[in-house]
matplotlib code that plots the C-alpha trace (Angstrom):
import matplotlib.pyplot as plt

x = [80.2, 79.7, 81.6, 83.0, 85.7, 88.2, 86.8, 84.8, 82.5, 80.8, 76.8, 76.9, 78.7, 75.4, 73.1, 75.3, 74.8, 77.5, 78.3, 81.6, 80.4, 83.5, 82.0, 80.8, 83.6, 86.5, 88.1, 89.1, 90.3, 93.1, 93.9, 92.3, 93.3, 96.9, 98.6, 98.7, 97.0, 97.6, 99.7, 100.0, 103.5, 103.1, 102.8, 105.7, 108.1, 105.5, 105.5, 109.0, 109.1, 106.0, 107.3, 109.1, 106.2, 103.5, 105.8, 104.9, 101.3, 102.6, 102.7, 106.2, 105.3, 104.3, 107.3, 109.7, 108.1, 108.5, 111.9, 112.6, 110.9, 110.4, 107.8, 106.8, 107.3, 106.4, 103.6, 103.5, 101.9, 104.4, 102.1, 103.2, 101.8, 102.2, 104.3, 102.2, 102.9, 103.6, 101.7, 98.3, 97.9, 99.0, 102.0, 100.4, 97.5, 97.0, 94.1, 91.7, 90.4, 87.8, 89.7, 89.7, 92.1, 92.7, 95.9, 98.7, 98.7, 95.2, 96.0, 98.9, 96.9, 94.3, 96.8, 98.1, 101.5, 101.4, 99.0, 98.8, 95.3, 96.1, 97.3, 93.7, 93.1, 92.4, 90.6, 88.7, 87.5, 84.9, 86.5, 89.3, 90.7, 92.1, 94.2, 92.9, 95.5, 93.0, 90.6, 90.7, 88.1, 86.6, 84.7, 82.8, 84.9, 82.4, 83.9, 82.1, 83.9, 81.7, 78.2, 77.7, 78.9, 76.1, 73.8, 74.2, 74.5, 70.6, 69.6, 70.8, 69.8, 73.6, 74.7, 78.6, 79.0, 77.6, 79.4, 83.2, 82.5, 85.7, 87.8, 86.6, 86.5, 90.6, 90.9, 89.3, 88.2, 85.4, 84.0, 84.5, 82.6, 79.6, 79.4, 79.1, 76.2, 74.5, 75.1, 74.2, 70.8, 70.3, 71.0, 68.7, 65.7, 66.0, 66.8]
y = [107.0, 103.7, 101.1, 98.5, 96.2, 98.8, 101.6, 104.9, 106.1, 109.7, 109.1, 112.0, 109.8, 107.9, 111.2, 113.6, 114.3, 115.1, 114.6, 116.9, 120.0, 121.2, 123.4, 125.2, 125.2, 125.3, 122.3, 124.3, 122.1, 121.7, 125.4, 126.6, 125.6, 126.1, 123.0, 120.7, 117.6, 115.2, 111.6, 108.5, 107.5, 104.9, 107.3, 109.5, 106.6, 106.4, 110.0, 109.6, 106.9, 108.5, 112.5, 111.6, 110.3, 112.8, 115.8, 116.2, 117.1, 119.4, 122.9, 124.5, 126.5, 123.3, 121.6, 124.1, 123.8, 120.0, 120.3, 123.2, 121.2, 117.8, 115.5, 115.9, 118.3, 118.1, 120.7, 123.0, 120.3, 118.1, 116.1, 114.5, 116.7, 118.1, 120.9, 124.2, 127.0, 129.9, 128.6, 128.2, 125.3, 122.2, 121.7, 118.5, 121.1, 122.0, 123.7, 123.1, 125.3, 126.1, 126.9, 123.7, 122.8, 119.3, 116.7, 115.9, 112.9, 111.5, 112.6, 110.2, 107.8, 108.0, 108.6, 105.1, 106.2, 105.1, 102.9, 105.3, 107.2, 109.8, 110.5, 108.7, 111.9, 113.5, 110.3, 110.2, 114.0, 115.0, 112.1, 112.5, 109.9, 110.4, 107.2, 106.3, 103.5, 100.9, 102.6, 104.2, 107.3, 108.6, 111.8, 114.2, 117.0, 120.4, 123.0, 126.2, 125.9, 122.4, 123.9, 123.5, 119.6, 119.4, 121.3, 118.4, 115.6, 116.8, 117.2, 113.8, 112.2, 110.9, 110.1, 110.4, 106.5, 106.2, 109.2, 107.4, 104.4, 103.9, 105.0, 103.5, 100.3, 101.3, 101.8, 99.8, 96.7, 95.4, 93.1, 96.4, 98.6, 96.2, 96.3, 99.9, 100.0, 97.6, 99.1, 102.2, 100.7, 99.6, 103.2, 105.1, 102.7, 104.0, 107.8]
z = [118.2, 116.4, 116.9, 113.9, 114.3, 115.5, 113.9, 116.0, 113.3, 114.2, 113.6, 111.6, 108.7, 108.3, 108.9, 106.7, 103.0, 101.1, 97.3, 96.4, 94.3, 91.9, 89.3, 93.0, 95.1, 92.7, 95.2, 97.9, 100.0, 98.2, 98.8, 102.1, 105.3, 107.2, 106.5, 103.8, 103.5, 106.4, 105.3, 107.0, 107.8, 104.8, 102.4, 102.8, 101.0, 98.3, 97.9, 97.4, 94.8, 92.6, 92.4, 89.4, 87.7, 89.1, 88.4, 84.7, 85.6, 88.4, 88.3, 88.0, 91.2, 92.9, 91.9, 92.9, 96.9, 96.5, 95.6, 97.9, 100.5, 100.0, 99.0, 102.2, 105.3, 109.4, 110.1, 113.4, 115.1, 114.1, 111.6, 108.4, 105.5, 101.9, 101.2, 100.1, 97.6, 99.4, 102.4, 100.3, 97.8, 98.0, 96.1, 94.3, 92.8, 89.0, 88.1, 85.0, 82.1, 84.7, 87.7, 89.3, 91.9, 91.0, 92.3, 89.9, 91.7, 91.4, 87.4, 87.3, 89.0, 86.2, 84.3, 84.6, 85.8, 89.0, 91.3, 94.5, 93.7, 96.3, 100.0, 101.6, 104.0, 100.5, 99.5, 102.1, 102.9, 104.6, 106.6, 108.9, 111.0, 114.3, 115.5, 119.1, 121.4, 120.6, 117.2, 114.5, 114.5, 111.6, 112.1, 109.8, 109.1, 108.5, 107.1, 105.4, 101.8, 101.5, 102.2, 98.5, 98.6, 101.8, 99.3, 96.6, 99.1, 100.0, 96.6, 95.6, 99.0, 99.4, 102.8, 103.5, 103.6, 100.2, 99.0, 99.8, 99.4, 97.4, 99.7, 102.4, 100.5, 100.2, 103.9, 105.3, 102.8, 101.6, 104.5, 106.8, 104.4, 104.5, 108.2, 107.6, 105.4, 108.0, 110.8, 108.8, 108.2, 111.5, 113.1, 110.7, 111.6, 115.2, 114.4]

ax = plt.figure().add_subplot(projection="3d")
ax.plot(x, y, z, "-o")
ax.set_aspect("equal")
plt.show()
């Protein structure tokens, strides 16, 4: 791990390629996995105050769990997530002409609705952070259905730092995120 201010980054976030590969994997990550997607506790009152606005590029499916469950629910492990249709998609999920999964929220967003992009675990995937008592960790997240992202990261020679730049730049801010890229530098001259 790689310490920055009071961050834990995994070394494979600088060794990694990853550039997210839609027309490949259809964005399964918005409708694999047990659980919805994790939220920070500052989220859930934003989720709150947005539905209204993201709901007309919701699903009717998607809204019916949201309104059956709320904008958002406690998961087995007691974790703050999004509530799922019929325990498979996120609720927040429309998909395209193409078969897409895409977020309603994120739409919104671009939308110019609202000024909450998306919950930053979504943000920031292949990302996940794990709050330590005295860091934040941020570890690279493998999962099968993103071999074709890892495929187009190494095509496009595009490590995972460069590839969320964004949201880290939203998570963490900009002085932060130029540490990384230095530190980033630094490692891969002695790798």
């Amino acid at each position: 791990m790689i310490r920055i201010d009071n961050t834990l980054l995994s070394e494979d976030i600088f060794e990694k390629r990853f550039v997210c590969d839609l027309n490949a994997c259809k964005g399964a990550c918005c409708v694999e996995g047990s659980s919805g997607a994790p939220l920070d506790e500052d989220e859930l009152d934003i989720l709150d105050a947005i539905y209204d606005k993201v709901k007309p590029y919701m699903r009717p499916e998607g809204i019916e769990a949201v309104e059956s469950q709320g904008t958002y629910i406690k998961d087995i492990d007691g974790e703050f997530v999004t509530p799922l249709v019929n325990e498979a998609e996120c609720a927040y999920v429309w998909f395209d002409e193409n078969g897409i999964a895409k977020c309603a929220i994120e739409k919104a967003y671009r939308q110019g609705d609202i000024s909450f992009a998306k919950p930053i675990s979504c943000h920031l995937y292949p990302i996940r952070l794990v709050k330590l008592s005295e860091y934040i960790a941020l570890n690279y997240h493998k999962w099968e259905i993103c071999a074709p992202a890892c495929t187009c990261g190494e095509a496009l020679n595009v490590r995972v730092l460069h590839f969320l730049k964004e949201p880290l730049l939203r998570k963490f801010g900009k002085e932060w995120y130029e540490k990384a890229l230095k530190t980033c530098n630094e490692w891969l001259k002695t790798s």
